[in-house]
N, C-alpha and C positions, 0 to 999 in steps of 0.2 A: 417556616423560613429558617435557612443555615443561620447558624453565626457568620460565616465566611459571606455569605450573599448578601445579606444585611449589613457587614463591615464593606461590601466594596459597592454596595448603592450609598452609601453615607459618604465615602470616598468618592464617589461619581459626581452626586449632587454638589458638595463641598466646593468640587473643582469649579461646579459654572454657576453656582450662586448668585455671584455678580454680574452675571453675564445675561442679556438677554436671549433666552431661547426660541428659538424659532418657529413658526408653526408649519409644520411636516405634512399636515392632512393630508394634504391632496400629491404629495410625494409616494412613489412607487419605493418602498425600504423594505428589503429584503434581511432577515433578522434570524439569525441563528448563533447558538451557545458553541462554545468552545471548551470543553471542558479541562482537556489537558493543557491548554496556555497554547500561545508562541510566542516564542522564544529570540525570532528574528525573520525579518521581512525580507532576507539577503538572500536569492536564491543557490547561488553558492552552498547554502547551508538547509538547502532544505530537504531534510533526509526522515523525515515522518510527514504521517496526514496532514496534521494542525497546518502546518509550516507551507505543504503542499497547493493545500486548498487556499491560504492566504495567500502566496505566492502567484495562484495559475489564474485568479484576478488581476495582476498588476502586471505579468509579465507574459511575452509568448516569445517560443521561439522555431527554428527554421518549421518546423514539420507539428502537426497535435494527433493525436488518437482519436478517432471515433468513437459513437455507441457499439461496435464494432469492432475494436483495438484495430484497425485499420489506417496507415498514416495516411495523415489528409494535409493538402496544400497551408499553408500559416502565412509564416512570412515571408518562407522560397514559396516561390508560384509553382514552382516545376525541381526536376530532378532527374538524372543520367546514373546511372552504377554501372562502371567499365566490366566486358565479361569476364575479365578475372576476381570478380568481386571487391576489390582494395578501392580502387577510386570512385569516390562520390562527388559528384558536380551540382549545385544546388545553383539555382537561378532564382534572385532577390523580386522584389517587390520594389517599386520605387516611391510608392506615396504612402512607406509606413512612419511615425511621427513618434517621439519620445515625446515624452506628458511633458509639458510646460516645467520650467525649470529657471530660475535666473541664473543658471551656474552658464545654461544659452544663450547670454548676453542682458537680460532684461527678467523681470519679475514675470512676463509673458510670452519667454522665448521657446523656440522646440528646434530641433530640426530631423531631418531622413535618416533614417537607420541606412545605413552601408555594412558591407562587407566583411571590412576592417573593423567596425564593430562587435562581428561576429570571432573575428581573429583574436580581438582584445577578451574579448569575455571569454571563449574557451581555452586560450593559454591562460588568463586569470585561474581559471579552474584547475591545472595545472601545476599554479606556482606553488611548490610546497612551504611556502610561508602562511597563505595563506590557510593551510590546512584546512579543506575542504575536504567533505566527505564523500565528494562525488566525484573525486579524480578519477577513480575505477572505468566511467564510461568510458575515458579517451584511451583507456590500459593499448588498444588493439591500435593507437594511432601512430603513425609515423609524422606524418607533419600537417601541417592547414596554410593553405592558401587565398588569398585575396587578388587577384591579378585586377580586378576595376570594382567599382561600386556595388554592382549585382552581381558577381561572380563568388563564390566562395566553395571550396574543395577542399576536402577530408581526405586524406591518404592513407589508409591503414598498412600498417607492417604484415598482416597475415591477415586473407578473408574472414569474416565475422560475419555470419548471414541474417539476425537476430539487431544489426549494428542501428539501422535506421530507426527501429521502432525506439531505441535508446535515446536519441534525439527529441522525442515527446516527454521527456521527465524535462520537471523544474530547471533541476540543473542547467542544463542546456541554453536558457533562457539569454536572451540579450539583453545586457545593461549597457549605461553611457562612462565611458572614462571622465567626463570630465564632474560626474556627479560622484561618481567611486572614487576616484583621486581626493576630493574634494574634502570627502567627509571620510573617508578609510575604514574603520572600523564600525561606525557607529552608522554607515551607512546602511546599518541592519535596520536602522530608524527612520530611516528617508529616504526610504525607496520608488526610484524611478526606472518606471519601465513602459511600455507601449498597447499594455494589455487594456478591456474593457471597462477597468475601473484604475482611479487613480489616489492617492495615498490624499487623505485629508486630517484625521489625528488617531494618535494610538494612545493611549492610557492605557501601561502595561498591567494588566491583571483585571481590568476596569471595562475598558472600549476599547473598539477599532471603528472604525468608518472608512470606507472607500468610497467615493462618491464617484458617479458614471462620468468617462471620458469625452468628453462631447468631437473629437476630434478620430474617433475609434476607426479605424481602415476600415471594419467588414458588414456586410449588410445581411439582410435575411435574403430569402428564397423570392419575395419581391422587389427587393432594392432597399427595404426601409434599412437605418443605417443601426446600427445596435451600438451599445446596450436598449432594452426598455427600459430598464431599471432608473430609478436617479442614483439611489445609494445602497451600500449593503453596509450591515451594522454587526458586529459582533461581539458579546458578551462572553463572561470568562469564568461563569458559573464553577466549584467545583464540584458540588454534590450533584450528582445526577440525577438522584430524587427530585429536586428541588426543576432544576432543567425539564423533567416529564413535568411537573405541577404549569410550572410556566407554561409550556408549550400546551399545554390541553386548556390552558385557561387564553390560548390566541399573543400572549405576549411575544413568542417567538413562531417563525412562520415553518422551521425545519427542525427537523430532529433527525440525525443519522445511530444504526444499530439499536442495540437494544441489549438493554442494560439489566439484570440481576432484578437489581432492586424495583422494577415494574413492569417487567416481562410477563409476567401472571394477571395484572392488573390490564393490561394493552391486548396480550393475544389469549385463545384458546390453545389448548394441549395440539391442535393439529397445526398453528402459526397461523390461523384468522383472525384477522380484528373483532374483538367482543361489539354484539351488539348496539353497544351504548354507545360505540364511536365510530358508527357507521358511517351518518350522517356527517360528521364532523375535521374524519380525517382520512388522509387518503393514503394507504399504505403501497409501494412501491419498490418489485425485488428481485434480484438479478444474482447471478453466481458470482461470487467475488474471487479473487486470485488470491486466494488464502489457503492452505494446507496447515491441517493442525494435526501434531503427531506426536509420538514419544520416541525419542532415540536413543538406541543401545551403543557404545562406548566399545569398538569394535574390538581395539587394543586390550582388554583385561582379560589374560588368558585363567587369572586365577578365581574370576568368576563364571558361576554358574550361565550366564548370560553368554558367553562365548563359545556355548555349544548352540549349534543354529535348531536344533532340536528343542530347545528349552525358549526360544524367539520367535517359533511358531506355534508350541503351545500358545504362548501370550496371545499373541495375532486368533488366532481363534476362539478363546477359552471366554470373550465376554462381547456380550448385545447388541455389537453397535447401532443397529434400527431405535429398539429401544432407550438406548441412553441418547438419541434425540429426540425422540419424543418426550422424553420424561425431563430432560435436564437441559431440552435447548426450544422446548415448543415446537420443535418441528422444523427451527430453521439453520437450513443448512442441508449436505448429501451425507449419509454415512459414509467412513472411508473404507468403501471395500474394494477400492481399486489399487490403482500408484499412487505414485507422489504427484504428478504430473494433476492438479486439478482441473473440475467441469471448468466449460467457460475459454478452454485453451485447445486449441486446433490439434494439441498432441495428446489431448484425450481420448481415452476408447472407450467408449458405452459398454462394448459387448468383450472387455479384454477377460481374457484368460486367465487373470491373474488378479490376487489379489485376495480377503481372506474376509469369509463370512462366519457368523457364530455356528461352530461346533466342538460343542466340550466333547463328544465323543473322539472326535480326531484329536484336538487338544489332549487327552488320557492317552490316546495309545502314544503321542511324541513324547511323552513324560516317561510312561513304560520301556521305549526304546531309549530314553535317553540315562535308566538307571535308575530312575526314581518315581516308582506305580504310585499313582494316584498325591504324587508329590511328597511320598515319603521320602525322609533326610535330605532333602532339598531345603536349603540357604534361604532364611528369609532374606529377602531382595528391596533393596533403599529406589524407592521413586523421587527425585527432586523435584519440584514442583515450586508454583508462587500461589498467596490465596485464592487467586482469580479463577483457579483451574482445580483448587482443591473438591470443588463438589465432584467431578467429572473422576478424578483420579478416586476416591473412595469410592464409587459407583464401579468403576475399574477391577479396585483392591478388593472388594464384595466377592463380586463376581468371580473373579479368580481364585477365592478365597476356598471355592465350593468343589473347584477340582484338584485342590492340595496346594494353588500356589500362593504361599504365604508376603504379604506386603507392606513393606514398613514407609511411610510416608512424610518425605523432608520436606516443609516448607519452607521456601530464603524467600525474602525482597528480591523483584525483578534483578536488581543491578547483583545482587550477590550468586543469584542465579546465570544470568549470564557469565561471569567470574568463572565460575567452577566450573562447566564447561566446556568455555574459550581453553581452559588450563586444563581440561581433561579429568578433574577427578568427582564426576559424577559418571559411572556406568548404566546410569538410566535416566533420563530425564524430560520432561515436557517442553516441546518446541513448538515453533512455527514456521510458516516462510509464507509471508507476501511476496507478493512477484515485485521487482522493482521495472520487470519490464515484459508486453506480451510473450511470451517465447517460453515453450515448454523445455530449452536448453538451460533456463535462470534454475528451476527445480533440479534437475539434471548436474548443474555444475557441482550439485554439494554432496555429489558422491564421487566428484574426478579426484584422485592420489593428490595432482599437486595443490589442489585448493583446502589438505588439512590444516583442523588450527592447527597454532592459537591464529595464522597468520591470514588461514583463508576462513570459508563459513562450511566445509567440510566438519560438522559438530561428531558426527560418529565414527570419523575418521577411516570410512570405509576405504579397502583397497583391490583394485582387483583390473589385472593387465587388459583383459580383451573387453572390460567397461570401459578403460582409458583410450582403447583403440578403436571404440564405437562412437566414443564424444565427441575424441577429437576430427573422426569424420562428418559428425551429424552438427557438429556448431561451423562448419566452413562450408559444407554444401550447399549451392544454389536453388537448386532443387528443392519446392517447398513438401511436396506430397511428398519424395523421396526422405526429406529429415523425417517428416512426421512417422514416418515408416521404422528409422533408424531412434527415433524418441519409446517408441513403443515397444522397440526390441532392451533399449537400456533400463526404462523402466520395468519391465517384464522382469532382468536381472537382477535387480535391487530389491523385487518383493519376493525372489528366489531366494535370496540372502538373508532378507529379514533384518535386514541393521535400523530398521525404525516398525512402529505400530504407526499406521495412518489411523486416526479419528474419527476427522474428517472434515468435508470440504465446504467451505463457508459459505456465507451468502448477503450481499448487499442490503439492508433495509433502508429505505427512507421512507419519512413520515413528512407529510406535510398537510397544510389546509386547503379545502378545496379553492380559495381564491390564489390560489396559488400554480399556474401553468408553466409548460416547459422545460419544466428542467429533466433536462436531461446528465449520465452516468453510464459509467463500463463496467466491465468486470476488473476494473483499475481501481475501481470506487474513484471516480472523478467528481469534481463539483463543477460542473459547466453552468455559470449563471448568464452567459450572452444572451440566450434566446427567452429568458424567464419576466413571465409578466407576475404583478401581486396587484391584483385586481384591488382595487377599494373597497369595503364595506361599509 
């Protein structure tokens, strides 16, 4: 047992000592760790996992994503997009209820979500006092309207074809003015919203509990009215070792990815679950919207990096089949494609492009580039964080063998990011989660005007008839047609070589077999509506 986990069960107990506890047996509690914290129930603010997953229990809004990434009806029942693509008509629900709240008159008050609601929370979103980190959705908006109760209208200033499925993130969500008003800031603590579970106590760093909304609008595929669940609980563990011990020992009922520290102990070298945990847990895995890659620092004419010759050495010169097997179990795709990851409609199985291991070709672009076999060739700085350190010296090895020599910086996440944002790493280890289905979100961080420090353009690539393919392929209605125009921009970019893709990640979840329903996307969502936890 950590010190940290033992100082916040002593903190836990502490608190209800005096309290009589209640007996839970026969309660359905849904029980997973959290190991990075959250930090705020606000969904305004909710711009990582932790925050997400906390959030898409308490809050819904117009539209949700499927298993699928497919938007599906929420709390608009229906939806109209004019064929100029700018205006969206969204047609409300009329019996959906905000959780109980005295700020609604009474210790046991609620009332309909409207419209106007919808108007309040996304100019909220908006206001730049708030500084919200999710202003960006509404970047393409011209204005919103509310003409009656059920009606609400998004106006964009310029088509955005990718625009709806951006409605399914957190942000989005509908809150009540008179409970935001009420509490302002600290409304990150008492949070009210409409979703299948409703806010009961938080003990930050300690607990959370959401207990089920007995009031919840939506039902199953028979009519029974959801949640099953009574409560979901979550713990703030930070050792993750400690999170596997619990979880194998039934104390918590979920485990998402897989962690370093008992990735050996859990699967075999191919990503099967070892025998020993057959019977016991049930492994569960989908492609995730994650790209993991290293990016080259376009601007540096004074390095070596800046001939594209010496960028596709790299891209070829080491194993990536191999270093997932050996350094990931097996989970995950190699990256021998684009940027564009599996899992997204703008991927191409059989694309043309893209870079598999050959040091042979590797030597002749060295040869051509000046430097046979890596003679007098620059040793070259990789910035990296510890997390990624094994993968990057796996990397440096291997390149090592056909002359290209590797010097390897590691910063802290945040000091990482820094340098960068500010441009002065010309090589560095990245990522990009999708923040929304649309092979156009990869895509944008090779468009000119999206360079930092201001956009997430990290290698500040630039190139005219890419910016003339985007700005076609992010407005067009046409869905086969983009995916066609996706495939062409991606093709360009691993033309160029301004990044090494990796490669493409992949969803784990672990649970116990009394454990049903749950369902996720390639969003890595946490849908707990339809989840039962059977009693033992």
């Amino acid at each position: 047992m950590t010190r940290q986990f033992l100082l916040a069960s002593l903190i836990f107990l502490s608190l209800f000592a005096s309290c009589t506890i209640p007996d839970n047996s026969d309660k359905q509690i849904f029980r997973y760790n959290e190991s990075a914290g959250i930090s705020t129930l606000d969904p305004a603010f909710a711009k990582d996992q932790a925050i997400i997953w906390g959030c898409s229990q308490i809050y819904n809004g117009l539209i949700r994503l499927d298993e699928h990434l497919q938007p599906q009806p929420c709390i608009a029942k229906r939806w109209i997009i004019s064929p100029d693509g700018k205006t969206y008509t969204f047609i409300l629900r009329n019996d959906v209820e905000f959780h109980h709240s005295e700020l609604f008159g009474n210790a046991d008050s609620t009332r309909i979500v409207t419209a106007s609601d919808f108007l309040y929370s996304f100019q909220r979103i908006l206001n730049p006092d708030l500084a919200s980190p999710g202003r960006w959705v509404f970047s393409e908006v011209d204005h919103f309207l509310a003409p009656n109760d059920t009606t609400f209208i998004i106006n964009l200033a310029h088509p955005f074809s990718p625009f709806l499925s951006l409605l399914g993130m957190a942000y989005c969500s509908v809150v009540p003015h008179e409970v935001v008003e009420y509490y302002g800031p600290d409304f990150r603590q008492h949070p009210c919203g409409t979703g299948p579970f409703q806010f009961q106590l938080w003990k930050e760093n300690v607990k959370l509990v959401l207990r089920r909304n007995p009031h919840y609008f939506e039902c199953d595929s028979l009519g029974h009215p959801l949640p099953y669940l009574d409560a979901v609980a979550v713990t703030f563990i930070v050792d993750k070792q400690t999170t596997f011990l619990e979880f194998v020992k039934g104390n918590l009922d979920f485990m998402n990815s897989l962690d370093a520290s008992y990735k050996d102990e859990l699967l075999t070298r191919t990503g099967q679950l070892r025998p020993k945990y057959a019977n016991s847990i049930v492994m569960e895995s989908t492609p995730f919207l994650n790209t993991e890659y290293l990016g080259f620092r376009m601007e540096s004419p004074a390095s070596p990096l800046h001939d594209v010759r010496i960028r596709l050495a790299i891209n070829y010169g080491f194993d990536r089949q191999k270093m997932m097997k050996y350094l990931r179990n097996g989970i995950g795709q190699p990256g021998i494609g684009g940027m564009v990851p599996c899992g997204l409609p703008g991927f191409d199985t059989v694309a043309g492009y893209g870079y598999n291991y050959d040091p042979a070709r590797a030597l002749e672009l060295l040869q051509q580039a000046g430097y046979p076999h890596g003679k007098n060739l620059p040793t070259i700085t990789l910035a990296t964080t510890s997390s990624y350190l094994d993968l990057c010296k796996y990397i440096q090895q291997q390149l090592s063998l056909i002359g290209i020599n590797i010097k390897i910086d590691v910063n802290p996440p945040a000091a990482l990011r820094e340098q960068i944002a500010q441009g002065r790493s010309s090589w560095f280890r990245g990522s990009w989660i999708a923040d929304y289905p649309d092979a156009e979100n990869y895509l944008s961080l090779f468009y000119s005007p999206n360079r930092c420090p201001d956009g997430a353009n990290y290698t500040r690539f630039s190139n005219a008839e890419y910016d003339r393919l985007y700005r076609l392929a992010k407005s067009h209605p046409d869905p086969m047609y983009r995916n066609q125009l996706y495939r062409q921009l991606d093709s360009l970019i691993m033309a160029q070589a301004p990044v090494v893709v990796l490669y493409y990640d992949q969803v784990l979840h672990f649970t116990h077999p009394n454990i049903h329903g749950l369902k996720t996307n390639a969003m890595n969502a946490l849908d707990l509506r339809e989840v039962k936890a059977m009693l033992q």
